[in-house]
C-alpha positions as CSV (number, residue, x, y, z in Angstrom):
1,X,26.9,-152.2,151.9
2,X,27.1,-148.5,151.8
3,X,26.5,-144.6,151.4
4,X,23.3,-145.6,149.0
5,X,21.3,-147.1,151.5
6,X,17.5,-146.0,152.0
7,X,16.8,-146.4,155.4
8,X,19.4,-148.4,156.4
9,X,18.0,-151.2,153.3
10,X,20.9,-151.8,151.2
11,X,19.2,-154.4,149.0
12,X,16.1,-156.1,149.0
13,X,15.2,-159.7,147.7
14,X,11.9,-161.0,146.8
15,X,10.4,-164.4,146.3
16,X,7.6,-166.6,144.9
17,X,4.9,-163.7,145.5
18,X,6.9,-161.5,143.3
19,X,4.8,-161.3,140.8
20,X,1.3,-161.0,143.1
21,X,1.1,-157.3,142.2
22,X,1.8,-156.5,138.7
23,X,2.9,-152.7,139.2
24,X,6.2,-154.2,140.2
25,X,7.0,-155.2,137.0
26,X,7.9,-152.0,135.9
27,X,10.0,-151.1,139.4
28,X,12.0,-154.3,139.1
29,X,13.6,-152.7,135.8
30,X,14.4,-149.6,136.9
31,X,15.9,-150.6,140.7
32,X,19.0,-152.2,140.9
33,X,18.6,-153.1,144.4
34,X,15.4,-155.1,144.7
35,X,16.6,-158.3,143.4
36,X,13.7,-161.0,141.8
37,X,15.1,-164.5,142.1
38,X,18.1,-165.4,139.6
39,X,16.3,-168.4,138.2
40,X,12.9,-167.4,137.0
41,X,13.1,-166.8,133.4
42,X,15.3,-164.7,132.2
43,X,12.7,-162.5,130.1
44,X,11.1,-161.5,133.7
45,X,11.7,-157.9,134.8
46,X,14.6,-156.9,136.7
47,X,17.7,-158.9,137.7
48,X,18.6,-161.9,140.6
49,X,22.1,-160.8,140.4
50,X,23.5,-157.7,141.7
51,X,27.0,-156.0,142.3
52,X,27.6,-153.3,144.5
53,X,30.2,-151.2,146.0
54,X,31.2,-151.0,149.4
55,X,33.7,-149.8,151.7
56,X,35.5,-153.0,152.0
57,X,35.0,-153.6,147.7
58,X,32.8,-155.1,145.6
59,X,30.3,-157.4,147.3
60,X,27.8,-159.3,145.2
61,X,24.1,-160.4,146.3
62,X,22.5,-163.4,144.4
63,X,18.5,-164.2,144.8
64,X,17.7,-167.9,144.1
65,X,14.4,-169.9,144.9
66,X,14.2,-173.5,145.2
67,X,11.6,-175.5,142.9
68,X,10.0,-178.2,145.6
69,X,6.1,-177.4,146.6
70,X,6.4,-174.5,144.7
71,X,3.4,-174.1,141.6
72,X,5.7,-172.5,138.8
73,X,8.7,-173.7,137.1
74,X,11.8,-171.7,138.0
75,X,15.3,-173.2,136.5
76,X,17.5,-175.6,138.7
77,X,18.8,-173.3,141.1
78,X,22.0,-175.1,141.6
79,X,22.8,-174.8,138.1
80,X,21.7,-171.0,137.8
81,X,24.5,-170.6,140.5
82,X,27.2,-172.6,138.9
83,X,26.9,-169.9,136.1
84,X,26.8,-166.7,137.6
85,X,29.5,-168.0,140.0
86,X,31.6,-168.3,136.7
87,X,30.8,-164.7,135.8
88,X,31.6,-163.2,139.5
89,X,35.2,-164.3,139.3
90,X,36.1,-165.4,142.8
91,X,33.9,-161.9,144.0
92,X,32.6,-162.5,147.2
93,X,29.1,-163.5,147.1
94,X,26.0,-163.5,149.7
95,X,23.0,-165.6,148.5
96,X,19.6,-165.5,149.1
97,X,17.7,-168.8,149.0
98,X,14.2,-168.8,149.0
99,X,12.8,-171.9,149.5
């Protein structure tokens, strides 16, 4: 994505063990580019949508985990999408599905 890259790690995405160690919490809000998923609940820590700059424009990165076998109750990732799709306004977007 660009010059802000930490050891060649432009942006990270996490998944259902996200919130196994609790010091996170506090990480998530202040790092733009470790992305949580999208459609846990929206009071959670830190963001599943971010926009970033890069040499070609703006690029942005969606984290989204699916809901089967899983033991918590994330929102329907399909319909999380449809929204933040309306938001992005034809920006290209790479998703992360973890599932």
């Amino acid at each position: 994505l660009g010059k802000s890259a930490i050891l060649g790690v432009d942006v990270i995405t996490l998944g259902n063990h996200t919130w196994n160690q609790r010091e996170i919490c506090t990480y998530l809000d202040d790092n733009e580019r470790v992305l949580r998923p999208a459609n846990f609940a929206p009071q959670l820590p830190g963001s599943g949508v971010g926009v970033y700059d890069t040499d070609y424009g703006q690029i942005a990165v969606v984290n989204l985990i699916g809901r089967c076998g899983m033991d918590f109750n994330a929102d329907n990732p399909f319909t999380k999408m449809d929204g933040i799709l309306k938001k992005l306004e034809g920006m290209p977007v790479l998703v992360d599905f973890h599932a």
